[in-house]
N, C-alpha and C positions, 0 to 999 in steps of 0.2 A: 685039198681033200686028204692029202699026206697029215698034214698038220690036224690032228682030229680035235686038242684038246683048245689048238685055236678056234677051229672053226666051233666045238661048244662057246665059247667064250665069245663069239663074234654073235652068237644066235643067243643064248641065255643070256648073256652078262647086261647088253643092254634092254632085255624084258623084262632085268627084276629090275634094274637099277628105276625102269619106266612105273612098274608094277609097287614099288616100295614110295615112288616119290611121289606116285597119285593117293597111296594108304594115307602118307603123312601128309597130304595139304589137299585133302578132302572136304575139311570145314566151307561153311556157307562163307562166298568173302562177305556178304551183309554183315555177318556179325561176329563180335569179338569174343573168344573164348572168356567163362570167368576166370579172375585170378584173385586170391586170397589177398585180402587187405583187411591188415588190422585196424579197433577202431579202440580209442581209449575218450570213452565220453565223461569228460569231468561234469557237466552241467547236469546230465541226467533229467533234460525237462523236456517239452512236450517236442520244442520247433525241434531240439535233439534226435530224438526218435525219432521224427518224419525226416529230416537231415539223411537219418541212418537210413531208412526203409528206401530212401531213393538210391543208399549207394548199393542194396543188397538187389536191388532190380537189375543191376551192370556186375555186379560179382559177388561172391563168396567170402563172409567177414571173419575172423578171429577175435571177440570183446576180450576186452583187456581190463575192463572192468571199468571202476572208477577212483581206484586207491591213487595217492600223490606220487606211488614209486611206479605206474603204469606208463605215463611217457618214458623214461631209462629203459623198462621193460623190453618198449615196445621197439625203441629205438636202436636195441642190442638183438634184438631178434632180426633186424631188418638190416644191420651192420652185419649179421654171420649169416644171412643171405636165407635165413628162414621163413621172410615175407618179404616179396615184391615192394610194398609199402608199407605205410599206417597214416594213421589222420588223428590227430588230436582236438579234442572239441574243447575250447575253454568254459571255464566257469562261469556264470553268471550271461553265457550264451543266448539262452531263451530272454533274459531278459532285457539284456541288449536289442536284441529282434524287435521285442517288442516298443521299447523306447526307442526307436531309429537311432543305435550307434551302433558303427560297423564293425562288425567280429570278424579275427581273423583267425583262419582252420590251419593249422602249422600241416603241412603236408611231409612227410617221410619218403624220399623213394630213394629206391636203391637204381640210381641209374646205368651202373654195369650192363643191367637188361637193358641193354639200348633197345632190344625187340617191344619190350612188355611196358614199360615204365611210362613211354609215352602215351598210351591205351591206358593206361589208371592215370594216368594225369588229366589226359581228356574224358574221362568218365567222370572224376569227381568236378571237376569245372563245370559241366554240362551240367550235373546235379545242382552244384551250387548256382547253377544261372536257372535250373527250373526252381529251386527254393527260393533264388531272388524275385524270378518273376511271379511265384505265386504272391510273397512276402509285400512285393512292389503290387499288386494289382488289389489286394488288401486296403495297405495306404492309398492308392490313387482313390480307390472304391469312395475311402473316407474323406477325403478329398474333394472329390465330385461330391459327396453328400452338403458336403462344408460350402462350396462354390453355388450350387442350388440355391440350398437356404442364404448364401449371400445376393445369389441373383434375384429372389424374391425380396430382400429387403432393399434391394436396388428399385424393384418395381414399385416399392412403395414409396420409398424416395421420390419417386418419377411421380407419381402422384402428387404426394403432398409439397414437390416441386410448383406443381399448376399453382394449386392454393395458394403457395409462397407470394408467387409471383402475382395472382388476382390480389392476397392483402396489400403488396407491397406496392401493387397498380393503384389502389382502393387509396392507400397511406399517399399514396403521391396527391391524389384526388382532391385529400384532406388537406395534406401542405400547403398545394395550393391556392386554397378558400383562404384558408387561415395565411397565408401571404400576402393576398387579396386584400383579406379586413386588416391587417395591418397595413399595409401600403394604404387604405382609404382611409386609416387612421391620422384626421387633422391633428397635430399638434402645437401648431403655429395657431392654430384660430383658439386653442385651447391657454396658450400661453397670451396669446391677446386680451381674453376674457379675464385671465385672473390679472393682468397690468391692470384690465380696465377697472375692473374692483378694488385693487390696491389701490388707483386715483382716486375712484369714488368713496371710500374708507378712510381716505386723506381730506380729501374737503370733506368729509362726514365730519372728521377731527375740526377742522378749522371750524365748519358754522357750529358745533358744540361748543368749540371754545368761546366762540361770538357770542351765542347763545347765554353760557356762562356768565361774561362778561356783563350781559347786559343785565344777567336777572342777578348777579352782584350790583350793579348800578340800581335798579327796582329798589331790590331790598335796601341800598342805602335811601333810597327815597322815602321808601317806605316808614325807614324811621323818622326820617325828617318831615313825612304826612304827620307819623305816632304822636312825635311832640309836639307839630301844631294842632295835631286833635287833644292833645291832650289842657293842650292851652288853652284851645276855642272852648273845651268843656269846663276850664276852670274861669273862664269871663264868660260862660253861659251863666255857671253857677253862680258867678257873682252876680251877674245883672238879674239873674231868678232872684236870688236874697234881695237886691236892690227894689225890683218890682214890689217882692211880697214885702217891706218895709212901705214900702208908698202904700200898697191895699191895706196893709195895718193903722198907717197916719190918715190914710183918707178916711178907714172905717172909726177910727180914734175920731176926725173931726166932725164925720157925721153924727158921734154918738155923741157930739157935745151938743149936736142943735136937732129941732124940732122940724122936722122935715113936713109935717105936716100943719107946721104954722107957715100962714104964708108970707109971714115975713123971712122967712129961712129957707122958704119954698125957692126963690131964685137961686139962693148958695147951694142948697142941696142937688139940683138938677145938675151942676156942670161938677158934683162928687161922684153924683153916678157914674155919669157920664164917663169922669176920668175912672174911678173904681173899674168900668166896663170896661175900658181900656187898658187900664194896670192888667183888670183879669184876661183881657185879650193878649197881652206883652207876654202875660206869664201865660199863658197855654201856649203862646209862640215859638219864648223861650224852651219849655219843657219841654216840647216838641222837638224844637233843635238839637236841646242835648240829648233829647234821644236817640234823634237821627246821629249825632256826636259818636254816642258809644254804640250806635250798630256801627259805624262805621268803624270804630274802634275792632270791634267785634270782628267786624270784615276783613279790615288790615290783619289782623293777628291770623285769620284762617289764611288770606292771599298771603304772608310771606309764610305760613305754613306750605302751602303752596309749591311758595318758590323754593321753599327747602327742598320739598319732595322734587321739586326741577330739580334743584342745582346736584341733589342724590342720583337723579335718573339720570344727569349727564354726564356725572362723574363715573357711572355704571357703564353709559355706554362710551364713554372714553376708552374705558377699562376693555370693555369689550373690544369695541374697534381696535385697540393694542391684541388683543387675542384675536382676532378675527386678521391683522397686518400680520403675528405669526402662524398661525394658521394657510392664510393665503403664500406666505415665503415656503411653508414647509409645502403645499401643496405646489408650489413653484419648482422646486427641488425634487418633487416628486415628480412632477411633469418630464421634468429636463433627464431625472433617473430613467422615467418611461420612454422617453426618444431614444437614451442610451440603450437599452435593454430591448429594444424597437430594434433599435439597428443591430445589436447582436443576436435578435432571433431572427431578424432577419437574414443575416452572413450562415447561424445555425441551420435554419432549415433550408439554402441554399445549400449548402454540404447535406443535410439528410436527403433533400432532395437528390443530388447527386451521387450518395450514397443506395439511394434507392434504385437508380439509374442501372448503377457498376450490378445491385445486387438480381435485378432482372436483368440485365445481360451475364452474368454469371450464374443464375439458372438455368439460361438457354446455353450456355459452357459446360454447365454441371449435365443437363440435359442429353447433351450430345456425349458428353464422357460418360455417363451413364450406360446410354446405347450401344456406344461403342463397346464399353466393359461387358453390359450383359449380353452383346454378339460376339464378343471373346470368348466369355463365359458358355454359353451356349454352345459356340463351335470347340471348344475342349470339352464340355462335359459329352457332346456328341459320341464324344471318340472313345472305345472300350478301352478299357486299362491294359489288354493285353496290346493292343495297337501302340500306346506309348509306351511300355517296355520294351516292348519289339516289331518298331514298326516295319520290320523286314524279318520275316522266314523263310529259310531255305529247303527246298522239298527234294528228296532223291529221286531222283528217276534213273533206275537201273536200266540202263539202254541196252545190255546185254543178260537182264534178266538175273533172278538170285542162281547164280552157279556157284560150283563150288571152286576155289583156288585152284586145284591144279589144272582147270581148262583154262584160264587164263596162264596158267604156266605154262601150259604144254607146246604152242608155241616155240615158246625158248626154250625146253626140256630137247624136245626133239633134234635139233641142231646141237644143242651141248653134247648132247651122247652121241650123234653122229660124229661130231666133231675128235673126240679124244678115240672113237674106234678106228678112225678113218687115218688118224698120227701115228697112233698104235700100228694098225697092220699096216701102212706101206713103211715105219721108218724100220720096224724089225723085222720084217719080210726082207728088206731090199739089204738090212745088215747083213742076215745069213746068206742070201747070196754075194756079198760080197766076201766071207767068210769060204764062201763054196769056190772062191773063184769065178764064178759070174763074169764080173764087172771087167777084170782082166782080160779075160777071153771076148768080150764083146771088143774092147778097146784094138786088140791085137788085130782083130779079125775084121777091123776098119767101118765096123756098125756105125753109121753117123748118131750122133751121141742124143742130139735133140730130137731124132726120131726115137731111139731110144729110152729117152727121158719121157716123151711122149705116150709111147706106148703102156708104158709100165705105171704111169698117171690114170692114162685109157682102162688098160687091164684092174686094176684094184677097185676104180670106181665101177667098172664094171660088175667086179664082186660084190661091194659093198649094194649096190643096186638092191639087191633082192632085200637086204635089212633093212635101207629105206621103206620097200615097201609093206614091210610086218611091220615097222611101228606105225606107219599112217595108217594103215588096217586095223591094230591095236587104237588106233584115236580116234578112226571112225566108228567102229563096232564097241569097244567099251567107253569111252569118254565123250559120244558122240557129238566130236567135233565139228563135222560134217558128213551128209549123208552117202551112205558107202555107196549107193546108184549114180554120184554128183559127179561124171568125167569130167566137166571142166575143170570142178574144185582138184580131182585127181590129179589133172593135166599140170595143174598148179604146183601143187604140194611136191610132187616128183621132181617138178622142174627146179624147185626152189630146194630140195635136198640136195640133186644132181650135181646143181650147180655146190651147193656146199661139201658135198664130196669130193669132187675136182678140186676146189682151191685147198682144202687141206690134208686132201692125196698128195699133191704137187707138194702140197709144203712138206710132209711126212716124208716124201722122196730127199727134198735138199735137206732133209736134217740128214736122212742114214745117210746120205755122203758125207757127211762130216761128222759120222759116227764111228768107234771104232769098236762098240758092242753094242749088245743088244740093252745091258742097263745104261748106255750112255743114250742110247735114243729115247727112251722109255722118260728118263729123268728129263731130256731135252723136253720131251712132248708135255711134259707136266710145267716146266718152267716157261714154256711158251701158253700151253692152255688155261693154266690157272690162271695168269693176270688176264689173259682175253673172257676169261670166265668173270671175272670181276667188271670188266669194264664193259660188259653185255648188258648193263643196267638190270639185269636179274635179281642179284642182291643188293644193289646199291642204287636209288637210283641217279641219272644224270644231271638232275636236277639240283643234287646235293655234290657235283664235284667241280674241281677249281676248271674253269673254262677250257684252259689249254688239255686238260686231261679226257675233258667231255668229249672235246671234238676228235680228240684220239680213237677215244672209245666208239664212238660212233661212227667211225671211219675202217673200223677192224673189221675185218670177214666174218665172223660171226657174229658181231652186231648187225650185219647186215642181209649175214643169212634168218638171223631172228626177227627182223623188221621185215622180210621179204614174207616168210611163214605168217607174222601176223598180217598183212596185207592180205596174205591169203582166206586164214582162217577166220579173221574174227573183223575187220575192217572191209573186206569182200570189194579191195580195192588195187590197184594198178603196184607191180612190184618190177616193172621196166627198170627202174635205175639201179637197184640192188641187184636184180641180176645181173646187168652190166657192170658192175664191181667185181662183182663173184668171178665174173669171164675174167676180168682183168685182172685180181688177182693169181687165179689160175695160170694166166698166161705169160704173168710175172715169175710167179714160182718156178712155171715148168720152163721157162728162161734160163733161170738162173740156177736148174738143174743140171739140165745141160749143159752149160759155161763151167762146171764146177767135177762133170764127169771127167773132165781130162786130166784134173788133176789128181 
């Protein structure tokens, strides 16, 4: 109470320090302040602008316009720390987009802000994954139109599959038959028939030639008949002349006598007589030679006749020679047709088999068909947004939209406990030893560890009361928990207490190895700052080398910090941190007392 401008400074100092750190990290933690990021759009086209509109939903932009000297621009304003970032959109951007080739956004940050830079890094990523997945669900969209109309012409395939396969059942059908008629195709009795007519056309030839022969033999006869009819007709003619000679002497001697005298009467009667007989020889004769020359008459048509034979036979000789090449070339044909027999039939043997493979490769096609359009099917099923992102993650704020500093306050409160509590016991305990104190305890046989104890005991006990205005300050303004909550109270105290105790105790062994007041002051900074650091406060554990983590997490105020959030905001068991705490304390005020005698 002597000390008045401490005890201000024990009561103020840490209600602003409380009071200012809650001003400054008041933000919602949901969301991230804007930060200015320049944007220099070379393409100036449409996907550009929507580009842009997504990144001004997450921050505040600076255009840069679209001149050739706007990346230097922008990238010299961002080097003298006048923008967070920029983003450079290339040229011909939009229409990349649009042809699916992949543009790439040259990103600028000034990563000095190691606070900030990664917050515009993941703000423009997240835009470019919502412009991909719009961009992407576009394509897909046209995609699935395209897979549709493929799967429709799949189903008509499937159709005029069946058909295929009914003609090709039908064509086998035909084969078949037509395999049939040729297989019943005689060709042996076919080639018999035409030998047999080749023999029969050969003795055709011979009895023609016989034929020939004889009606040349005829015709020589014929002439050898010509000139004895020719001869019979000139000894007919003669014996006619010889007759009519005798009926002229007979009639000559009739007309010398008196036929009707009867003395001449006798000689006359046996003139008639003979005259009737001459006249008888000659009507005989005439007769004959008439018969002579028809006969004449006859031979001359009969070896006509035989001409017109021996013409007919040489004709059909003639023929039969055409009729023997005829039968060869029809022979040849024949023997062509077996040949041509047996390769359609090898042919339609393969077509048939071919017709075989091509029904069972529709019931192939069939099935891959099916399969395809239940591919088909089961992808066009699925929204475009499912295949760009078949997994999204949803927040769930398990402690609700608060704002930063209640998640800080936690560790605030221990930090400020911590450097007030080093503070008054190591420059309290210097001036008394300045006052002579420490001397006169020593001389006067005070045991040292009760001592050291006491004086642990007494400070925390001061400090007690500013424990309990800042937890007051956290339940009434930041309400951390409800200020009716004793258990929660029982907690928060217990878990300050004990942080008071270990670094009262520690503030004790420094001012023993202080020899001012600025030598403790500077101690308690060079001990508090790196425990400030490795409180995972500002940094967290996660991001330091192992051996350092388990340091940090092993220090007294990492532990009075995890004991507070046990408290506050995990509403969960904080046994083993206080039993640190005890054991720190009871290290310190150890080695306090081990340290007063010297």
């Amino acid at each position: 109470m002597r000390e008045g401008r401490t005890l201000m400074l024990l009561v103020i100092a840490p209600l602003l320090v409380l009071l200012v750190m809650g001003s400054i990290f008041s933000g919602d933690s949901t969301l991230v302040g804007k930060t200015t990021i320049g944007i220099c759009d070379l393409d100036n086209s449409n996907a550009s602008a929507f580009f842009v509109r997504g990144i001004m939903n997450s921050s505040d932009i600076t255009n840069y316009g679209k001149g050739v000297d706007c990346p230097s621009r922008m990238e010299k304003d961002v080097r003298t720390g006048k923008l967070a970032g920029g983003l450079v959109i290339p040229r011909g951007f939009g229409y990349g987009m649009e042809h699916g080739s992949t543009q790439n956004i040259s990103m600028l940050l000034d990563n000095s802000r190691f606070q900030v830079s990664p917050s515009i890094e993941s703000a423009v990523i997240a835009n470019i994954q919502a412009t991909n997945q719009r961009i992407g669900a576009q394509f897909i969209l046209s995609v699935w139109g395209q897979l549709d109309a493929a799967n429709a012409k799949l189903g008509t395939i499937y159709v005029s599959l069946n058909e295929t396969r009914d003609r090709a059942n039908q064509m086998k059908s035909d084969l078949n038959k037509t395999t049939d008629s040729l297989n019943a195709l005689n060709i042996s009795s076919v080639e018999n028939e035409i030998q047999l007519a080749n023999s029969t056309i050969a003795q055709t030839v011979i009895a023609l030639d016989i034929a020939e022969s004889n009606l040349t033999k005829i015709e020589s006869d014929f002439v050898d008949y010509q000139a004895t009819l020719k001869q019979t007709e000139a000894d007919l003619v003669s014996v006619d002349d010889t007759i009519a000679n005798i009926s002229n002497y007979v009639a000559a001697a009739k007309g010398t006598m008196n036929c009707t005298d009867p003395l001449f009467f006798a000689t006359c009667a046996p003139l008639d007589s003979l005259n009737a007989s001459v006249d008888s020889a000659h009507l005989s004769v005439a007769s004959r030679l008439e018969k002579v020359r028809k006969a004449e008459i006859d031979l001359a048509a009969a070896n006509l006749t035989i001409q017109e034979f021996k013409a007919n036979i040489a004709a059909a000789k003639i023929g039969a020679n055409e009729s023997v090449k005829s039968i060869n070339n029809m022979q040849e044909f024949v023997t062509a047709l077996e040949l041509n027999r047996a390769e359609s039939l090898k042919t339609l043997l393969e077509v048939d088999r071919s017709l075989d493979e091509l029904v069972g490769k529709t019931y192939e096609l069939e099935n891959i068909i099916t399969d395809s359009r239940s591919q088909i099917s089961g992808i066009t099923s699925r929204s475009p947004d499912f295949i760009i992102a078949p997994m999204l993650a949803r927040s769930d704020y398990l402690f609700g939209k608060r704002p930063f500093f209640e998640f800080m306050l936690p560790s605030v409160l221990p930090l400020i406990l911590m450097f007030v509590s080093l503070f008054l016991a190591s420059t309290s305990l210097v001036k008394e030893k300045h006052g002579g104190t420490l001397a006169r305890v020593y001389t006067s046989q005070v045991n040292r560890f009760e001592y050291a104890v006491m004086k642990v005991l007494s400070y925390t006990i001061l400090l007690i009361p500013e424990a309990i205005l800042l937890a007051l300050i956290a339940s009434v303004f930041y309400n951390m928990f409800p200020i009716a909550d004793m258990q929660t109270w029982f907690y928060v105290l217990q878990a300050l207490v004990l942080l008071i105790l270990a670094f009262v105790s520690l503030g004790v062994l420094i001012a023993i190895y202080s020899e001012s007041e600025a030598t403790a002051f500077l101690a308690c900074l060079v001990i508090g700052l790196p425990l400030l650091f490795l409180s995972g406060l500002l940094f967290p554990f996660e991001f330091m080398p192992p051996l350092v983590a388990a340091f940090g997490l092993s220090s007294p105020l990492t532990q009075a910090i995890v004991s507070m959030q046990a408290t506050l905001l995990y509403h969960s068991s904080q046994v083993a941190s206080s039993g640190v705490l005890l054991l720190y304390t009871a290290v310190f005020t150890l080695l306090a007392g081990l340290s007063l005698k010297k």
